[in-house]
N, C-alpha and C positions, 0 to 999 in steps of 0.2 A: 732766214732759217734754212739750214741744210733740209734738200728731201731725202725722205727716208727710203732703202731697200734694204734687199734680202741677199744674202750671200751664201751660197753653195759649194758644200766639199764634197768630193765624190772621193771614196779610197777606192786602192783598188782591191782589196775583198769585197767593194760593192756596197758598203757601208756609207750612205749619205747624210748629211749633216748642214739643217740650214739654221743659219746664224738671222736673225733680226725681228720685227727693221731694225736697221741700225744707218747711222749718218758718220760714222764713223770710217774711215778708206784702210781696211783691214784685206789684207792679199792672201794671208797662208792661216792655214788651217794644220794645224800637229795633232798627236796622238799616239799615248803611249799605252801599251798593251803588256800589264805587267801579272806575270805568273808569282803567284805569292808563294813562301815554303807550305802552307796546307793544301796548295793545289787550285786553292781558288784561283780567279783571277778579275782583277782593276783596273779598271781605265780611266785613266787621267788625259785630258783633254783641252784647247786653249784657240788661238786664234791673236794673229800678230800683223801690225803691219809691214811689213817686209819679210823676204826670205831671209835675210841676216838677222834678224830678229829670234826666228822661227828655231833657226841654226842652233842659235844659243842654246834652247830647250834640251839639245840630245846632253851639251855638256852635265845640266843639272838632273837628266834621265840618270845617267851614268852614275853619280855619285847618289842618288837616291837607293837605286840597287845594289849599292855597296851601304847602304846607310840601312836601311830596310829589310835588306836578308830575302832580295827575291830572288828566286831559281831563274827567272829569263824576264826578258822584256823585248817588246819591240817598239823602233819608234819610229812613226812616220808625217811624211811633210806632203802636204797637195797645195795647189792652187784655189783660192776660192773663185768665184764666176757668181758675177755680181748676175740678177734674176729681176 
């Protein structure tokens, strides 16, 4: 049986995020930051193994804020740091 840990994303607004345990070899940590047209605002969030994986996320970010009708979005990718 895999041992379990904990994985850590740090953004840089400072925002940390720990994922586990988990046995799973998960590297990147995403997160989209989406301004909605009432002003609100949603965060959608996920965890992948590979940066090329991660990557993919902005394509589906993109057409979601075309699909959804948000005023803005941001999206971003870190490293996770296994703990």
């Amino acid at each position: 049986m895999a041992r379990k840990h904990y994985l850590t994303a740090t953004l840089p607004d400072g925002y940390v995020k720990t994922i586990g345990p988990t046995a799973t070899a998960f590297t990147h940590y995403w997160r989209i930051v989406a301004v909605l047209e009432n002003g609100k605002t949603e965060v959608f969030w996920g965890h992948s193994k590979s940066l090329a994986e991660a990557k993919k996320k902005r394509v589906a970010a993109e057409e979601a804020a075309i699909q959804r009708g948000w005023r803005s979005h941001a999206f971003e990718i870190v490293e996770l740091v296994r703990s």
